[in-house]
C-alpha positions as CSV (number, residue, x, y, z in Angstrom):
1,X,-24.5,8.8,1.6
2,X,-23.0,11.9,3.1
3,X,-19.3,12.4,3.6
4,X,-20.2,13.0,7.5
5,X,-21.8,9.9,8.1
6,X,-19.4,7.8,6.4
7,X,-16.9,9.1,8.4
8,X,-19.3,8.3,11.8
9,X,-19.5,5.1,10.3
10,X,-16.5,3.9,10.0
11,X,-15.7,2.8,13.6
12,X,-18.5,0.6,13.7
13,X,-18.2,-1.2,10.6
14,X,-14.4,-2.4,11.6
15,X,-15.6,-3.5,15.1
16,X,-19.1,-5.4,12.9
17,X,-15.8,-6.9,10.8
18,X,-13.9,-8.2,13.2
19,X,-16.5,-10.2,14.8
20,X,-17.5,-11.8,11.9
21,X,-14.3,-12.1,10.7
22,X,-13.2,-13.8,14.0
23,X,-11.1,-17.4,12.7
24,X,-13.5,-19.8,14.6
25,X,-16.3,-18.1,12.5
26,X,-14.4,-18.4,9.3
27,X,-13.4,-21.0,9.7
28,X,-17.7,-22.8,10.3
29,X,-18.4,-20.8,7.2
30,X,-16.2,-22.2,5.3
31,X,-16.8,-25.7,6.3
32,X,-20.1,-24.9,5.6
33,X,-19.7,-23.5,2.0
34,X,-17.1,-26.8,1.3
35,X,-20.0,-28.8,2.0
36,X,-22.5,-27.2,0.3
37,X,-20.3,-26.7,-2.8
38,X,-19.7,-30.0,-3.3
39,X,-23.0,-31.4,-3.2
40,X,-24.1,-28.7,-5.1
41,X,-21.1,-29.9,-8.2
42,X,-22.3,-33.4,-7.4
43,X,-25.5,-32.7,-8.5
44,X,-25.2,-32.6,-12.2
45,X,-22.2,-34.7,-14.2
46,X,-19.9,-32.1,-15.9
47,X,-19.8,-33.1,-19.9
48,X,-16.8,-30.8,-21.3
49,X,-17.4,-29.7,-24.3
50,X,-20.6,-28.9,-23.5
51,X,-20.2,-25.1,-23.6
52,X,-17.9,-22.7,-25.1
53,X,-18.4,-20.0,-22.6
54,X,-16.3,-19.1,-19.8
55,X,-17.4,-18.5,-16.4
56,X,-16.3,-15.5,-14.3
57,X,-16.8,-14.9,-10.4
58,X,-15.8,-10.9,-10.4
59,X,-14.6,-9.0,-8.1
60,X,-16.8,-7.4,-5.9
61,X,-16.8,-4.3,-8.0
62,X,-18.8,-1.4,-6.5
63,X,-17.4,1.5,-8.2
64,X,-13.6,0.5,-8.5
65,X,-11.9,0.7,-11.6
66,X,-9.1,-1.8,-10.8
67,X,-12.3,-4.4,-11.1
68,X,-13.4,-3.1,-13.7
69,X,-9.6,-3.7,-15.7
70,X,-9.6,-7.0,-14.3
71,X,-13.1,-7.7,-16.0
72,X,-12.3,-6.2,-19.0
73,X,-9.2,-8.1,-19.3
74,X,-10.7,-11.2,-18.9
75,X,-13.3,-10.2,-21.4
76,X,-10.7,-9.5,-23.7
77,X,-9.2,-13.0,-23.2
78,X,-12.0,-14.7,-24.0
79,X,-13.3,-12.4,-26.5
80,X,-16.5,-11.4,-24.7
81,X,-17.5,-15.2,-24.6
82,X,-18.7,-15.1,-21.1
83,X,-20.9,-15.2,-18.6
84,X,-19.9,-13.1,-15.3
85,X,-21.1,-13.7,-12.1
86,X,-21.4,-10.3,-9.6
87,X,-22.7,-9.5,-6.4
88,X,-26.0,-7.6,-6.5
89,X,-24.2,-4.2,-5.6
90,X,-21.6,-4.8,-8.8
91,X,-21.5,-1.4,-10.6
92,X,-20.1,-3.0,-13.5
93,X,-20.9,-0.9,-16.6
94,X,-21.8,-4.2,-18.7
95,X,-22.9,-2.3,-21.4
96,X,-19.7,-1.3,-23.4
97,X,-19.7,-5.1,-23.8
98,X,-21.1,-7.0,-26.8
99,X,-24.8,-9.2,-26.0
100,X,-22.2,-12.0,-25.7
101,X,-21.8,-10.8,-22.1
102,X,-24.0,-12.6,-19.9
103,X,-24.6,-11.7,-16.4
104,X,-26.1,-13.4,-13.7
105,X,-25.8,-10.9,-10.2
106,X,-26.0,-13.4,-7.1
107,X,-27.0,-12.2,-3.6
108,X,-24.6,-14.1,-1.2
109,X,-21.8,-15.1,-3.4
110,X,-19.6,-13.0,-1.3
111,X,-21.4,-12.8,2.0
112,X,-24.9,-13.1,2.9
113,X,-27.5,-15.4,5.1
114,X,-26.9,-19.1,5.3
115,X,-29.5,-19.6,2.4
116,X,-28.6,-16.9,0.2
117,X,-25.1,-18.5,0.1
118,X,-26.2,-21.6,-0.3
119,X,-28.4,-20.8,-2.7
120,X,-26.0,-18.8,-4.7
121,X,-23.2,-22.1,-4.6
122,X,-25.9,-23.8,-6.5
123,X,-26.7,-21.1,-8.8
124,X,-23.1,-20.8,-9.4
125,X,-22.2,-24.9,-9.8
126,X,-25.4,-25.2,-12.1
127,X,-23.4,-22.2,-14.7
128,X,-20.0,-23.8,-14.0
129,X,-21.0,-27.4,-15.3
130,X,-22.6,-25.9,-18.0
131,X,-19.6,-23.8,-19.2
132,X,-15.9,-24.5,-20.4
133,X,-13.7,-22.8,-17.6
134,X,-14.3,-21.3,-14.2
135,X,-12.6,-18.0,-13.5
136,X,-12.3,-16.6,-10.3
137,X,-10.5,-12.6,-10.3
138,X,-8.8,-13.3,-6.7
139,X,-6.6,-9.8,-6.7
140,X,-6.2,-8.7,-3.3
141,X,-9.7,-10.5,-1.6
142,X,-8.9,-14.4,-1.9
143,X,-6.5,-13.7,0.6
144,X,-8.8,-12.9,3.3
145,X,-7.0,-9.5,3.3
146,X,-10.5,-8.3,3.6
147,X,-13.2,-10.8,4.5
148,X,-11.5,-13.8,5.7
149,X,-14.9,-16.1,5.3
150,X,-15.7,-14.8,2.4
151,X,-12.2,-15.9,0.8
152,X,-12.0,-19.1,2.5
153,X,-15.7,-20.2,0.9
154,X,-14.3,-18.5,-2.6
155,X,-11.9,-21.6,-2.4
156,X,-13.9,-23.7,-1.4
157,X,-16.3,-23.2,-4.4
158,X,-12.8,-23.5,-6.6
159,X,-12.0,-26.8,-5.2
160,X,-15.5,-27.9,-5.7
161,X,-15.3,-27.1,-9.4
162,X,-12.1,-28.3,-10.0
163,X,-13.1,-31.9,-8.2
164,X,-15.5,-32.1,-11.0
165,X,-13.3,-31.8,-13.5
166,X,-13.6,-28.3,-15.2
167,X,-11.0,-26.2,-16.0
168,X,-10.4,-23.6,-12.8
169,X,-8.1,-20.7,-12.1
170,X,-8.0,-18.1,-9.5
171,X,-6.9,-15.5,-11.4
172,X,-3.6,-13.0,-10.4
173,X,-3.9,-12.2,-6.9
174,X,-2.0,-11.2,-4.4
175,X,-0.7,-13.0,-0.8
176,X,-0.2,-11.0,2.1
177,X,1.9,-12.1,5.1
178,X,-0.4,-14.2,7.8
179,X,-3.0,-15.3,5.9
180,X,-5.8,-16.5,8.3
181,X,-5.8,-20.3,9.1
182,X,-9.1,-21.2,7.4
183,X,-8.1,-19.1,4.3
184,X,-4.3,-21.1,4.0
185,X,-6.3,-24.6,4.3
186,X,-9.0,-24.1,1.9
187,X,-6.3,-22.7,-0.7
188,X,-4.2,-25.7,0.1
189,X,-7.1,-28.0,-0.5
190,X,-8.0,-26.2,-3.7
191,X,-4.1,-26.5,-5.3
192,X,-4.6,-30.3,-4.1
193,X,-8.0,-30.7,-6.1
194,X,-6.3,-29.3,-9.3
195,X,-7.4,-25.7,-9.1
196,X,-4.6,-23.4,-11.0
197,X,-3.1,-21.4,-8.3
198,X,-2.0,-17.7,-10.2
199,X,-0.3,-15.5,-8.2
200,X,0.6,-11.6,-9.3
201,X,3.7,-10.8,-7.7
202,X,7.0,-12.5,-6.5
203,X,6.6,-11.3,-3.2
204,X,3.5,-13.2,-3.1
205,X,4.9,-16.3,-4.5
206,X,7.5,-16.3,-1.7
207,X,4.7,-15.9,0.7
208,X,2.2,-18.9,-0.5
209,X,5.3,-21.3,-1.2
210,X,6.5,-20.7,2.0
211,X,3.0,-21.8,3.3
212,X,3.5,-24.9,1.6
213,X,0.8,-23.9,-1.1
214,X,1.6,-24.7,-4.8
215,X,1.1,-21.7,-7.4
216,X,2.5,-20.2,-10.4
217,X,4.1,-16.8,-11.0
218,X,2.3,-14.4,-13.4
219,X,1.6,-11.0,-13.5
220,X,-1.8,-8.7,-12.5
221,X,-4.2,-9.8,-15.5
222,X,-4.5,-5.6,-16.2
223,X,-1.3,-6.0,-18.1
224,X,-3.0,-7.8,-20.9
225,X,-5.3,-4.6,-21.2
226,X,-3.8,-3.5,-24.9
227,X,-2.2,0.3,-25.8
228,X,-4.4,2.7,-26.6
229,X,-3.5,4.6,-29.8
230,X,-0.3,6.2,-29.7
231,X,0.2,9.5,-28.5
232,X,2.1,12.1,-30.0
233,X,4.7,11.5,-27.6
234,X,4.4,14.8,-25.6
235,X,4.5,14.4,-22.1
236,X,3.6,18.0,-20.4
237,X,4.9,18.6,-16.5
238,X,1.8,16.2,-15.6
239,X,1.2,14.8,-12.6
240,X,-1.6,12.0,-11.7
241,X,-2.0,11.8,-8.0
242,X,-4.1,9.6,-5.9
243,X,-5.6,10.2,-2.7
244,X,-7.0,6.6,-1.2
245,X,-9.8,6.5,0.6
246,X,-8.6,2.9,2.0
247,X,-5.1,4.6,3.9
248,X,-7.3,7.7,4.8
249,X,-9.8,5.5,6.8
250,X,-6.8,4.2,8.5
251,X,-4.4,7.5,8.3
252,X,-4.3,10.8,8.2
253,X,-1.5,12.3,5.3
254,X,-3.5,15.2,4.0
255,X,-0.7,17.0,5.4
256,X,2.1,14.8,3.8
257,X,-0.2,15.3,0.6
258,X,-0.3,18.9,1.0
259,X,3.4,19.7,1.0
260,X,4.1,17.4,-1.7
261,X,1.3,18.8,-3.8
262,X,2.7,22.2,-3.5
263,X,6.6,21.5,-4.1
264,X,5.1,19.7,-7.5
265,X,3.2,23.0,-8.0
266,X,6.2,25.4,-7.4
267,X,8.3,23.1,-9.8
268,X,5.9,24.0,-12.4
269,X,4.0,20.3,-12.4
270,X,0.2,20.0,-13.4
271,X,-1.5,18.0,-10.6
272,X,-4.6,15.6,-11.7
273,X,-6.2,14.1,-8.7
274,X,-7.9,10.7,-10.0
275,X,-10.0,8.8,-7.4
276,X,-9.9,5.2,-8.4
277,X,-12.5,3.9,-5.9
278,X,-16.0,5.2,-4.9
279,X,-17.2,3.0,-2.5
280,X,-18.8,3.2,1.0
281,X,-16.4,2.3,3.0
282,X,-13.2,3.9,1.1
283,X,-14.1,6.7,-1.0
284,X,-11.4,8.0,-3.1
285,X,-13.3,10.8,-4.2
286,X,-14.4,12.0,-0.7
287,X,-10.8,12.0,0.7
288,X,-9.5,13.9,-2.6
289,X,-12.3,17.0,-1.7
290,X,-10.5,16.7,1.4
291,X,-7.0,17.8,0.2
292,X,-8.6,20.2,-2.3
293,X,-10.2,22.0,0.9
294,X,-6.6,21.8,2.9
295,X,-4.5,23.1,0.0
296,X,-3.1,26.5,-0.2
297,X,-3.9,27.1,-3.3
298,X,-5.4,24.7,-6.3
299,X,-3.5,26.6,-9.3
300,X,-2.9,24.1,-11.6
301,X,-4.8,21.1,-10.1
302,X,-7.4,19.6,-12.0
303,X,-9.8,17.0,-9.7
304,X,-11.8,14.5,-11.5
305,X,-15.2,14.3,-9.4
306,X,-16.0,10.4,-11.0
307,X,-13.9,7.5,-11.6
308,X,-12.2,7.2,-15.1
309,X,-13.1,4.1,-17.0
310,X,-9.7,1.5,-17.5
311,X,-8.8,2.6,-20.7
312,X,-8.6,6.6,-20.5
313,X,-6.9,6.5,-17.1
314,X,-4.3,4.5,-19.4
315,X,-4.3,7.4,-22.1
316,X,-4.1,9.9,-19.1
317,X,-1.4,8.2,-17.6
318,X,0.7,8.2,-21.1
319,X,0.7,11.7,-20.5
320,X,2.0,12.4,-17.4
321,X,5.2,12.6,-16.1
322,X,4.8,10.3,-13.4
323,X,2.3,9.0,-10.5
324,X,1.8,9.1,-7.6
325,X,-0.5,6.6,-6.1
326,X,-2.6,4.9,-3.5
327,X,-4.2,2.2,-5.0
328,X,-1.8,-0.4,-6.9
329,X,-4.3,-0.8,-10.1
330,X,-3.5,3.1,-11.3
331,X,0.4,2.2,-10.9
332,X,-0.4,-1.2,-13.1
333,X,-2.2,1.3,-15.8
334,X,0.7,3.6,-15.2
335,X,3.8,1.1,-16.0
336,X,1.7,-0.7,-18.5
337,X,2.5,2.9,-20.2
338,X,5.7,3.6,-19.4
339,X,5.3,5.7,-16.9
340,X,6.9,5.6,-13.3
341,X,5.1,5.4,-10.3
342,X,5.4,6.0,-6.4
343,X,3.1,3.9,-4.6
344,X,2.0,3.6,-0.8
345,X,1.8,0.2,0.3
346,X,-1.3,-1.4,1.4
347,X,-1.9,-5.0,2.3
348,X,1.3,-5.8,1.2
349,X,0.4,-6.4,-2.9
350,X,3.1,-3.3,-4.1
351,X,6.3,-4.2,-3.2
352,X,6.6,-7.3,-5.2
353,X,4.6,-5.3,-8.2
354,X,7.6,-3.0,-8.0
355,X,10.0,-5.7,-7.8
356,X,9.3,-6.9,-11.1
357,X,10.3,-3.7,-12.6
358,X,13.3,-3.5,-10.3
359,X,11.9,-0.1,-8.6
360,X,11.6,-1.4,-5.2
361,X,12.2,1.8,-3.9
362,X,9.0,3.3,-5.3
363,X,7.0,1.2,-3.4
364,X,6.8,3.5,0.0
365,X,5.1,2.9,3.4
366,X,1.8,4.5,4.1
367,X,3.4,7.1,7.1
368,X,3.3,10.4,8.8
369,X,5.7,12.6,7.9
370,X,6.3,10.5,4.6
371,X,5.8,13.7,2.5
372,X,9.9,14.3,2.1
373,X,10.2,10.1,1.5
374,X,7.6,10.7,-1.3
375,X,9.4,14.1,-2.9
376,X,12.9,12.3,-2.6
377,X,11.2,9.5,-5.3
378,X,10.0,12.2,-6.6
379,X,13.3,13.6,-7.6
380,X,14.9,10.2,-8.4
381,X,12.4,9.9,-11.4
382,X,13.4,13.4,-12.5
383,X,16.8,12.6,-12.5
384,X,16.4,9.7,-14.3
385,X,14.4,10.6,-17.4
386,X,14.3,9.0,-20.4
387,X,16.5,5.9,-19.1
388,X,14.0,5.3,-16.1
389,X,11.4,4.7,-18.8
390,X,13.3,2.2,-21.0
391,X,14.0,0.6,-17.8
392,X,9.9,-0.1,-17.0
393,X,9.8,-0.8,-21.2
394,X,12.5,-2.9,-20.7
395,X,10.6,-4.9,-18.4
396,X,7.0,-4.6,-19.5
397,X,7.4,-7.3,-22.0
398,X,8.4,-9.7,-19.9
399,X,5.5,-8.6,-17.3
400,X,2.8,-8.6,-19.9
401,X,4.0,-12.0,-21.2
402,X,3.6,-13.4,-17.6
403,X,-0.4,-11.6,-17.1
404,X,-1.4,-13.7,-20.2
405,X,-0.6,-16.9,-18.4
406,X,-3.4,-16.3,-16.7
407,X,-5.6,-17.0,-19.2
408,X,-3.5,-20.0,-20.8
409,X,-5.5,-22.8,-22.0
410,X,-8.5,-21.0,-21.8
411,X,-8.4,-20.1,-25.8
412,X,-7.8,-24.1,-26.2
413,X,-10.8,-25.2,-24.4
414,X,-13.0,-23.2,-26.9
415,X,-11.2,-24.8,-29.4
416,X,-11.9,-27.9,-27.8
417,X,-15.9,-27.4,-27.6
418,X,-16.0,-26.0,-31.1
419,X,-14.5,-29.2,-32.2
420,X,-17.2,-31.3,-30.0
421,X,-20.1,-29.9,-31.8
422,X,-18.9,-29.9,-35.3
């Protein structure tokens, strides 16, 4: 689609959100999807041990490579036993996965017509009560941050599965402040039906306890994501820096971006813009051509012109200096290398990420004029070299342990359906 029209578009599509995301709306929906999901589980009794493969309900994943971590962490949990459930816009790329990988894309599992999502709650119960978990990536969309109908049905379909007594999780997401009414109650009524509750982030934790929702404290699920090999432990004046195509629909700090960009470049850094997320609606990579056309000069700045797949964003990262971010996945892949990062805030999933390092100041506010609040990190991390980075290694092993909770149990109920066939 051209840069131009995405740009005309982008009006329209918020007003188009807001009305169907209105609470009265979201709130039939989901009533609607509760209903449907529980006849739909109803249908069939669910024999465990029937199955040893998991069940996943992705993330939307149309060209973001936070989803794709989040998949391929799951993946890696279950060692590739699965069968994933997308939208039929995922951009997954399924095939560095093993045959074991089995895909099912579902029009309407997110949003669609009354029948598509009807239809695709029945799809979806038929897999679940044939398999020996449910898995649903929640991240930064079961809140409603996004789509608050969408979400609410999401937990609906949880509760539904966990009524009927399989093994679900909503997998490490976040909980922003003010969650929308009919998102809070279906959550509340899926903790109450026995649904696993996993939330990323403190700050998150505070929020849903506060809102009288039972959950458990782990970490983002991309932390289980193993080390690449180890590099030879040079770390040139490298910079990896984000421009997000999310804060630029919403704000303009090209200019903030500029004069940081070009202090990096006088203090002899190497800039590598990274876009992390393609899509229509927040392209990464058209706001990075963007700052490349608005910059005094591009000496020394590399710009990827396509996402980076998970793992080689995670070797890039282990060799740059530091960060600068924003989308919170790339500052995940960063710390889960040691590497510091400055991250702008959006829907309020990064301050309690950098809590649990105890960097709370490199969480920043999306702002104009934020360019000098982003250089001052910038010179903190400089300042504190080699001890900044034992600090985040001091705390990445306890981070990492809390991501695997997220898939705790799930290696047991293999176990379990091995032992039921033998």
């Amino acid at each position: 689609m051209p840069e131009t029209l995405v740009k005309l578009m982008r009006p329209a599509r918020k007003m188009k959100q807001r009305l169907l995301d209105s609470p009265g709306r979201a709130s039939r929906l989901a009533n609607r999807d509760w209903d449907a999901a529980s006849k739909a589980f109803a249908a069939s009794p669910y024999t465990p041990g029937r199955s040893a493969k998991h069940l996943l309900l992705a993330a939307p994943g149309i060209n973001n490579i936070g989803d794709e971590a989040m998949l391929e962490a799951f993946l890696r949990a279950t060692n590739f036993n699965a069968t994933v459930v997308v939208g039929p816009d995922a951009t997954y790329d399924f095939h560095r996965y093993p045959p074991s990988v089995q895909v099912e894309r579902m029009p309407g599992i997110f949003i669609g017509t009354s029948k598509e999502r009807i239809t695709a709650l029945r799809r979806f119960a038929a897999l679940a009560l044939k398999s020996a978990s449910v898995s649903i990536v929640g991240a930064d969309i079961i809140d409603g941050g996004y789509h608050a109908r969408s979400a609410a049905g999401t937990w609906a379909l949880a509760a539904a599965s966990a009524q009927a007594g399989i093994d679900t999780r909503v997998l490490g997401f976040s909980w922003k402040p003010n969650v929308a009414a009919p998102v809070q109650f279906n959550a509340l009524r899926a903790a109450e039906a026995g649904v696993k509750l996993l939330v990323r982030d403190p700050d998150s934790f505070d929020r849903i306890t506060a809102d009288g929702i039972s959950a458990e404290l782990v970490a983002d699920t991309v932390f289980t994501l193993p080390r690449p090999e180890e590099s030879t432990g040079l770390r040139p004046r490298r910079v990896l820096f984000n421009v997000s195509g999310l804060i630029r629909s919403r704000l303009d700090l090209i200019p903030d971006y500029v004069r940081v960009i070009t202090s990096l470049q006088e203090s002899g850094y190497e800039i590598h813009i990274l876009p992390h997320v393609d899509n229509p609606t927040s392209s990464d990579i058209i706001a990075s051509k963007e700052l490349l056309e608005r910059l005094p000069s591009t000496d020394a700045v590399t710009a990827h012109a396509t996402l980076v797949a998970p793992m080689a964003v995670k070797q890039l990262a282990d060799t740059a200096s530091f960060v600068v971010t924003g989308r919170m996945h790339l500052a995940v892949l960063a710390l889960s290398m040691s590497t510091p990062a400055i991250v702008l805030a959006t829907q309020g999933k990064v301050s309690g990420l950098m809590q649990m390092f105890d960097m709370p100041e490199m969480c920043i506010e999306p702002k104009t004029g934020c360019a000098e609040e982003i250089l001052d990190r910038v010179r903190q991390i400089e300042a504190g070299g080699d001890a900044l980075r034992g600090r985040i290694e001091s705390r990445l092993s306890q981070v990492t342990s809390l991501a695997h909770r997220n898939f705790r149990g799930i290696g047991s109920a293999e176990r379990r359906a091995e032992d039921l066939r033998s």
